[in-house]
C-alpha positions as semicolon CSV with decimal commas, in nm:
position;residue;x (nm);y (nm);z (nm)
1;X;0,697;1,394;-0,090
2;X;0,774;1,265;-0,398
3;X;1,077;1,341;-0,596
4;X;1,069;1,417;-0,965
5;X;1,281;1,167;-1,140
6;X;1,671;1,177;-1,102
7;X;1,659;1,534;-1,029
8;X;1,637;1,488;-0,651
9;X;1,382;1,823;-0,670
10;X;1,005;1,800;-0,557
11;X;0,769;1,758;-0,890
12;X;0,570;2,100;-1,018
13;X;0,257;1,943;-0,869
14;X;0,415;1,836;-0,558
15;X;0,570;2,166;-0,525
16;X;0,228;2,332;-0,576
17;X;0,069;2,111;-0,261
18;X;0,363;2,193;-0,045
19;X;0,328;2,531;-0,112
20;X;-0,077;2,520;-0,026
21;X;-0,003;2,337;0,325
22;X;0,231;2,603;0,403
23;X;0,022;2,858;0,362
24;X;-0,281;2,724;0,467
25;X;-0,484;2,878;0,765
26;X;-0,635;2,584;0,922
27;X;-0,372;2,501;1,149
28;X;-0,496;2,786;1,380
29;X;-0,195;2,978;1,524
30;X;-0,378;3,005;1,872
31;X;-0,368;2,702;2,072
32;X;-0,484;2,760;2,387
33;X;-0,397;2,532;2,682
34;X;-0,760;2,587;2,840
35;X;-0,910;2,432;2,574
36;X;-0,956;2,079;2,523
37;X;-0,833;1,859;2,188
38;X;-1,232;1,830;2,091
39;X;-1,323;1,997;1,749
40;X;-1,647;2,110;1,637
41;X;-1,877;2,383;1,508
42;X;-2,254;2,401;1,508
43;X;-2,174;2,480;1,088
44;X;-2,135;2,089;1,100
45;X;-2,522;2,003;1,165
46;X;-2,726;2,024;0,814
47;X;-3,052;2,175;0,777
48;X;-3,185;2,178;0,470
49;X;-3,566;2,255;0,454
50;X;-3,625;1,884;0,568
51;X;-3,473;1,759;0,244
52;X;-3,211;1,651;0,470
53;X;-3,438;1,407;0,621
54;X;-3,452;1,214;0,238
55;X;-3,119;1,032;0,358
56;X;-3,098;0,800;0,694
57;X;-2,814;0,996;0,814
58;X;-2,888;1,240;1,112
59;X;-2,740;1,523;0,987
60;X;-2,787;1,685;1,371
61;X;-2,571;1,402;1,506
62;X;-2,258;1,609;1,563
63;X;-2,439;1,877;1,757
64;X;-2,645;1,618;1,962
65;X;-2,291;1,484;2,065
66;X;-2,182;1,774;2,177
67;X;-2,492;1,854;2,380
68;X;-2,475;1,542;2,534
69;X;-2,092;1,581;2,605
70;X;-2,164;1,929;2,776
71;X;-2,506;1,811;2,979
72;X;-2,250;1,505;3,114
73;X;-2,036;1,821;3,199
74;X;-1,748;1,637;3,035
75;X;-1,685;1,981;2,821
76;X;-1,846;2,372;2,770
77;X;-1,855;2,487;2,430
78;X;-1,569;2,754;2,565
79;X;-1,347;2,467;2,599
80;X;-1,410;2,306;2,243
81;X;-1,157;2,428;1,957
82;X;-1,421;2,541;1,624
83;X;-1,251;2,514;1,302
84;X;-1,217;2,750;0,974
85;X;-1,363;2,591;0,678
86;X;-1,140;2,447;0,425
87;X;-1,078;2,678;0,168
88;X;-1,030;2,585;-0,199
89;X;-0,653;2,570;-0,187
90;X;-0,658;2,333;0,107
91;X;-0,900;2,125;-0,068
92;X;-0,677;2,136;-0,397
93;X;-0,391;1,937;-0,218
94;X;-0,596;1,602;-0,269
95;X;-0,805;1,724;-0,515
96;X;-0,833;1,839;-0,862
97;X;-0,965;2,133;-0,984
98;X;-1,130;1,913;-1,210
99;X;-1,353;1,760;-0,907
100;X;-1,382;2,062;-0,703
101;X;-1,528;2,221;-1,056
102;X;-1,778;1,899;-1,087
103;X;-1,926;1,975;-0,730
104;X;-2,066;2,309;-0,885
105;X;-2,302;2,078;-1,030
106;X;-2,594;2,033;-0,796
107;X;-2,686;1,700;-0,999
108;X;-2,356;1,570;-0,924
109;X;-2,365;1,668;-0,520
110;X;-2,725;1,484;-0,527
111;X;-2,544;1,160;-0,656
112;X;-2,260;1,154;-0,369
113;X;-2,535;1,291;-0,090
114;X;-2,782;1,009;-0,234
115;X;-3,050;1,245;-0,176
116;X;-3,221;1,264;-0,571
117;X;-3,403;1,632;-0,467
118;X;-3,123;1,798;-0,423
119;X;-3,057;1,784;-0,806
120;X;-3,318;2,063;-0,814
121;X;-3,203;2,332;-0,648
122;X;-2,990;2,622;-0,694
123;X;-2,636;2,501;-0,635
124;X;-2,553;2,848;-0,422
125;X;-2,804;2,693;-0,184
126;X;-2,642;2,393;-0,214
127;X;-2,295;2,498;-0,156
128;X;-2,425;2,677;0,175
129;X;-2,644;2,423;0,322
130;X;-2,465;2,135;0,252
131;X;-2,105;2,130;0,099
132;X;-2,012;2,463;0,370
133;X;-2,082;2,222;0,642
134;X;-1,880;1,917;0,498
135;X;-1,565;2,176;0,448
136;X;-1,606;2,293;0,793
137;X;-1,597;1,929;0,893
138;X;-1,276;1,911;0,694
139;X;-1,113;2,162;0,882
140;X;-1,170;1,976;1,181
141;X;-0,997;1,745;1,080
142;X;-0,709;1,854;0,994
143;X;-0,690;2,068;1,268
144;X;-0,748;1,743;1,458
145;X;-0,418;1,606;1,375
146;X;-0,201;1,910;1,515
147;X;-0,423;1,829;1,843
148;X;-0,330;1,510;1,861
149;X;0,038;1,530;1,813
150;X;0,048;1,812;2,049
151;X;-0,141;1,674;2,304
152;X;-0,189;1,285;2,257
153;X;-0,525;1,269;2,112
154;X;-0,832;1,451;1,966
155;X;-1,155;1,417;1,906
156;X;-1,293;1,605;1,573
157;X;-1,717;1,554;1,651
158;X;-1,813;1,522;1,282
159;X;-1,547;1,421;0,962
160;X;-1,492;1,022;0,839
161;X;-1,565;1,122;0,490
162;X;-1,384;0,816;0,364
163;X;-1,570;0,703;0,059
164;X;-1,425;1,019;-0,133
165;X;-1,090;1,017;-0,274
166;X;-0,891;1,272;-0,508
167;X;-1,138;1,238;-0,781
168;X;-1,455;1,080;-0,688
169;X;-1,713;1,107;-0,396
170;X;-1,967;0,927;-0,300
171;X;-2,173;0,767;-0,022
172;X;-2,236;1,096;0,117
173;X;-1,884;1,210;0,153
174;X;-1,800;1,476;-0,090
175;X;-1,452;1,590;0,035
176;X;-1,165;1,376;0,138
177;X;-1,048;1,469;0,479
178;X;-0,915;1,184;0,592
179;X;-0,589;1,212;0,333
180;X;-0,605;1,552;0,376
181;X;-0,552;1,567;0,728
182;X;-0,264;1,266;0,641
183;X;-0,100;1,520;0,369
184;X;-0,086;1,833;0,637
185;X;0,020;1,598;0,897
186;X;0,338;1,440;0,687
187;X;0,429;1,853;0,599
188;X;0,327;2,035;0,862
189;X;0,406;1,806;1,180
190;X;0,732;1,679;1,001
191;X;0,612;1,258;1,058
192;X;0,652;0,989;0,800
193;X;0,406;0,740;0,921
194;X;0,045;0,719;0,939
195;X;-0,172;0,416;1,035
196;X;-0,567;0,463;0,955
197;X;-0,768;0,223;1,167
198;X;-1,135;0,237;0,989
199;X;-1,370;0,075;1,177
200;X;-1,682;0,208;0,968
201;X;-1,913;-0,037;0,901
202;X;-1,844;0,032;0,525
203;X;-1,489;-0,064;0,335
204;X;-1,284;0,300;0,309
205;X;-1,254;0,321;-0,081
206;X;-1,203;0,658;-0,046
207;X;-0,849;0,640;0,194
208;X;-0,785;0,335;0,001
209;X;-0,719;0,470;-0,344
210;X;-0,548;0,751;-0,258
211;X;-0,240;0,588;-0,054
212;X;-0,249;0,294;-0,225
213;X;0,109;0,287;-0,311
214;X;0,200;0,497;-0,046
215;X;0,442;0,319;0,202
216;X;0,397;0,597;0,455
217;X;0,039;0,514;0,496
218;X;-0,098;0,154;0,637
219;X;-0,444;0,089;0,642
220;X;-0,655;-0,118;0,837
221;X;-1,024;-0,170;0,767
222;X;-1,277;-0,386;0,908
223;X;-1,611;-0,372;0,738
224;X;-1,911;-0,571;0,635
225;X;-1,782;-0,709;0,282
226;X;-2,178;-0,756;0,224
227;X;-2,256;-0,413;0,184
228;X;-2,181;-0,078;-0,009
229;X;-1,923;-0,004;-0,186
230;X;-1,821;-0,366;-0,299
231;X;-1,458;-0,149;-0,463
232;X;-1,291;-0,455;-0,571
233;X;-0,988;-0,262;-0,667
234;X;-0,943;-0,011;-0,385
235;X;-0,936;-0,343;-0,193
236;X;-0,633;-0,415;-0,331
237;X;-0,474;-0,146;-0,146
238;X;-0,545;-0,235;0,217
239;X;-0,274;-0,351;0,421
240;X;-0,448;-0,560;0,673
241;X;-0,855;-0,652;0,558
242;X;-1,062;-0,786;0,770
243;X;-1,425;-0,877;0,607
244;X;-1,716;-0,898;0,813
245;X;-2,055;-1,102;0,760
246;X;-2,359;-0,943;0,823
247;X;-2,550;-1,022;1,110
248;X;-2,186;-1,031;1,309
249;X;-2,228;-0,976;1,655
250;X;-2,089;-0,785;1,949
251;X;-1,821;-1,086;2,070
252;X;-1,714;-1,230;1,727
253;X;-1,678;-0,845;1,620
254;X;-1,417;-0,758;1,934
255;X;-1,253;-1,082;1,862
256;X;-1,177;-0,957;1,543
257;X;-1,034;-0,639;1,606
258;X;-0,845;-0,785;1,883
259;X;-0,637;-1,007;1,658
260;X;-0,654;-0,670;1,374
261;X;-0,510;-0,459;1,646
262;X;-0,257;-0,745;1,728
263;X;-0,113;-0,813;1,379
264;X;-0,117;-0,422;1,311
265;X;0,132;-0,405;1,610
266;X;0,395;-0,649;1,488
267;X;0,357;-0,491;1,132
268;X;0,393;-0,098;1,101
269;X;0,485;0,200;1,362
270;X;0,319;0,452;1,279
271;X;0,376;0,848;1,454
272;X;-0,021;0,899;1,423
273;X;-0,298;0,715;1,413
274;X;-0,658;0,847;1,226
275;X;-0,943;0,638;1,396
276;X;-1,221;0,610;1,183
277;X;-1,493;0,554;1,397
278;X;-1,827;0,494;1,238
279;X;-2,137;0,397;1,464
280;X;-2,336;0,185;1,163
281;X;-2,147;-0,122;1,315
282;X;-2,431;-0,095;1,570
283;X;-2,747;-0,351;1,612
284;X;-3,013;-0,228;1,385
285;X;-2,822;0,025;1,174
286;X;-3,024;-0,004;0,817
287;X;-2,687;0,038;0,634
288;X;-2,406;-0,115;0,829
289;X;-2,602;-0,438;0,886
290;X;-2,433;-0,541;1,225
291;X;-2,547;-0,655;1,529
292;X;-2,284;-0,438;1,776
293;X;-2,425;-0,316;2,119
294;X;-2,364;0,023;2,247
295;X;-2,192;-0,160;2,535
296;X;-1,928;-0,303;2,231
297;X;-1,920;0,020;2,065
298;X;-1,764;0,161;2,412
299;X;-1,523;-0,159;2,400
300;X;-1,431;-0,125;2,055
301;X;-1,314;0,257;2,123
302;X;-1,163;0,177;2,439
303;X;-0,918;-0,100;2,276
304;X;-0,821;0,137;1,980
305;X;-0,781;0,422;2,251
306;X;-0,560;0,164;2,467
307;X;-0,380;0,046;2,166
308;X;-0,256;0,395;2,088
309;X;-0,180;0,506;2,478
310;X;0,051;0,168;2,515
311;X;0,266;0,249;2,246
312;X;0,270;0,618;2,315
313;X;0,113;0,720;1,942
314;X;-0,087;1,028;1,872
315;X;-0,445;0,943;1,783
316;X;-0,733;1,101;1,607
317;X;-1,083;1,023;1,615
318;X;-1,329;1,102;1,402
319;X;-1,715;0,986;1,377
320;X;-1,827;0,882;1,069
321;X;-2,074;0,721;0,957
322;X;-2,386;0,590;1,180
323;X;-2,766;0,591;1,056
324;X;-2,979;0,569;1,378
325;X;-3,106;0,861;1,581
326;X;-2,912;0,678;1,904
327;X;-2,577;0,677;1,722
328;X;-2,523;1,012;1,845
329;X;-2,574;0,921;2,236
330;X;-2,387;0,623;2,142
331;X;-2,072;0,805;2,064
332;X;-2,118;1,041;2,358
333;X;-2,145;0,779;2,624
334;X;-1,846;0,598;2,432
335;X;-1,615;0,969;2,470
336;X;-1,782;0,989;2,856
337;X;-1,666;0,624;2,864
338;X;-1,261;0,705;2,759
339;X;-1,240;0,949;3,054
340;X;-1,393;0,763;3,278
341;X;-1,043;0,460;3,188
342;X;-0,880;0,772;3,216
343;X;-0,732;0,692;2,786
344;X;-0,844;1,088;2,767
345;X;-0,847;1,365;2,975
346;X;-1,049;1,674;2,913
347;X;-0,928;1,826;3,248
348;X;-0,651;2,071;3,121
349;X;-0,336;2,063;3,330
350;X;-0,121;2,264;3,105
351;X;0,086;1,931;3,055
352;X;0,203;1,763;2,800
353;X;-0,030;1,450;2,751
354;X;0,121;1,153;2,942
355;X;0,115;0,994;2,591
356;X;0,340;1,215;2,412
357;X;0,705;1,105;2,548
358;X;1,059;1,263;2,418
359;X;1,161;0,976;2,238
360;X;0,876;0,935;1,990
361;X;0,736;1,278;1,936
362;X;0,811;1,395;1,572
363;X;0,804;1,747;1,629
364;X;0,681;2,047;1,426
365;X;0,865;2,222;1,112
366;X;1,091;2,505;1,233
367;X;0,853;2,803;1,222
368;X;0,535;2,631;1,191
C-alpha cells in the first residue's frame, strides 16, 4: 500500500480501503474441501424482458457453461463455490463514490451496457436485472483469487470486466473486478506480485489505467489494435503489448502468445496470475474480428494453464468477453479440455494442489 509521504503511515484513503478489505465478506469463511475452485451463480445470467437481446453478448453464456460442464459430468452444481454479491464497500476500494453514485443513473448504465433502451427504465429495475448480476460476478472474482492461491487455480464462470476502471465503465463492463480481485489479493493473501495475462480480443483499458504506475502489477495484453477501445493513453501503461491485425488467424495468433508468454517469463515473477480469457478472439466473432478456431481457443488456454503449472504460480481464470452463441460451448470444451492434460483437477483429493509448493506460496494474513 502506499505510504503517505515521510510519515512512513498508510494515507487516510489508503487506510479507508484497507479497512474495507478487512472487513469485507466475500472471502467466504467456509471453504470446503469437497468443493471444487469453480465459481458461479445462476444471478450471473441476465434476463431482461428481451432487452438483453439489443447487445451481441449472450448474457446466458455463464449458465450455458456450467450446464455444459455438469452434462460432461466434469462438475454438479453441489461442487461449484456461489459467491455473495459485492457490496458497496467492496466496490468503494477501486471506486469512487462519485462513480458508484453515477451508475444510479439508468442513462449512464445504458451508455457502458451499449444497449440505448435501457435509458428508459426505472433504474431499481435496472440495478436488479442488470448491475445485481455484474456485482455477483464481482464477487466471483475475488473470491476466485483466495481459490487459486489455496488450491492452484480457479475458474470464476462469468467476470473479465476489464474495460472499467476506478472512474469510468464502458464496453459493457460497469464494475472493475479485475483490480479488485488484485487489491484483496495484495491485503488479504499477503502477495506483492500480480501478472494479468488478457487475452480478450479487446485492449484492457480498464486494468490498464488503474495499475499503471503500479510496479506490483505487470500486464500483458494481446488484442486486435483495429478495434474498440483505440485508449491511446491506457496503452501507455502495458508492460508487454502485443497488437493484433484483424483477420489474424489460429497459427500466427499461438505464435504470438508463445513468444508473449516467453518474454513475460524472463521479465516479472509474479505470486498470481489473473487470466483474462475472452472468447471474441474466435472466427466469426462480430466484435473481436479474429479468425481463432475453437481447436486454438483450447491451445491458447492450455499454454497459459501450462505456463502457470511450470513455474508453480496460482492462476485465475475468468471469461470475458465473447459475442457468439458457441462461445459458451467453446469455453466448456476448453475447461473439459484442461482436465483432460490433467493442468486442473476437479476430482477433490483433500490435497494441496500439486502446484502450490512450500517455497513459493505467499500465505494468508494471520487471522484471515
Amino acid at each position: 500500500m502506499a505510504a503517505a509521504s515521510g510519515s512512513g503511515a498508510p494515507s487516510a484513503v489508503e487506510a479507508l480501503r484497507l479497512r474495507r478489505i478487512l472487513c469485507s465478506r466475500l472471502y467466504l469463511d467456509d471453504i470446503p474441501s469437497s468443493k471444487a475452485p469453480v465459481v458461479y451463480s445462476p444471478a450471473y445470467d441476465i434476463s431482461f424482458n428481451g432487452i438483453e437481446k439489443q447487445h451481441p453478448f449472450d448474457s446466458a453464456k455463464w449458465g450455458r457453461v456450467r450446464s455444459f460442464l455438469e452434462d460432461a459430468e466434469l462438475l454438479q452444481s453441489d461442487r461449484i463455490f456461489e459467491p455473495l454479491e459485492a457490496s458497496e464497500d467492496d466496490l468503494l476500494v477501486v471506486h469512487s463514490e462519485s462513480y458508484l453514485n453515477s451508475l444510479k443513473s439508468s442513462e449512464k448504465v445504458a451508455r457502458i451496457v451499449e444497449v440505448p433502451a435501457v435509458a428508459l427504465l426505472p433504474n431499481l429495475l435496472v440495478q436488479q436485472k442488470l448491475l445485481y448480476p455484474f456485482r455477483k460476478q464481482v464477487g466471483g472474482s475475488v473470491l476466485s483469487a483466495k481459490l487459486a492461491i489455496e488450491r492452484g487455480w480457479a475458474i470464476n464462470i462469468g467476470g473479465g470486466f476489464h474495460h472499467c476502471s476506478a472512474e469510468e465503465g464502458g464496453g459493457f463492463c460497469a464494475y472493475a473486478d479485475i483490480s479488485l480481485c488484485i487489491h484483496f489479493a495484495f491485503i488479504r493473501l499477503n502477495i506483492s506480485r500480480v501478472m494479468i495475462i488478457d487475452l480478450d480480443a479487446h485492449q484492457g483499458n480498464g486494468h490498464e489505467k488503474d495499475f499503471g504506475s503500479d510496479g506490483r502489477v505487470y500486464i500483458l495484453d494481446m488484442y486486435n489494435s483495429g478495434i474498440y477501445p483505440f485508449d491511446h493513453v491506457a496503452k501507455k501503461y502495458i508492460d508487454q503489448k502485443v497488437e493484433l491485425d484483424s483477420g489474424t488467424k489460429t497459427e500466427d495468433y499461438l505464435e504470438n502468445l508463445d513468444k508473449a508468454l516467453k518474454v513475460a517469463k524472463g521479465r516479472f515473477k509474479p505470486q498470481l496470475i489473473v487470466y483474462n480469457a475472452g472468447t471474441d478472439i474466435l472466427d466469426g466473432d462480430p466484435l473481436g474480428r479474429l479468425k481463432v478456431t475453437p481447436e486454438g481457443v483450447a491451445i491458447r488456454d492450455e499454454k497459459v494453464f501450462g505456463f502457470a503449472k511450470d513455474q508453480n504460480i496460482p492462476l485465475l481464470m475468468l471469461t470475458s468477453g465473447g459475442y457468439t452463441k458457441s462461445s459458451a460451448r467453446v469455453i466448456a470444451d476448453s475447461i473439459i479440455n484442461l482436465s483432460k492434460k490433467n493442468l486442473i483437477d476437479t476430482v477433490i483429493s483433500g490435497e494441496k494442489s500439486p502446484w502450490i509448493v512450500a517455497e513459493s506460496y505467499p500465505g494468508q494474513v494471520s487471522g484471515m
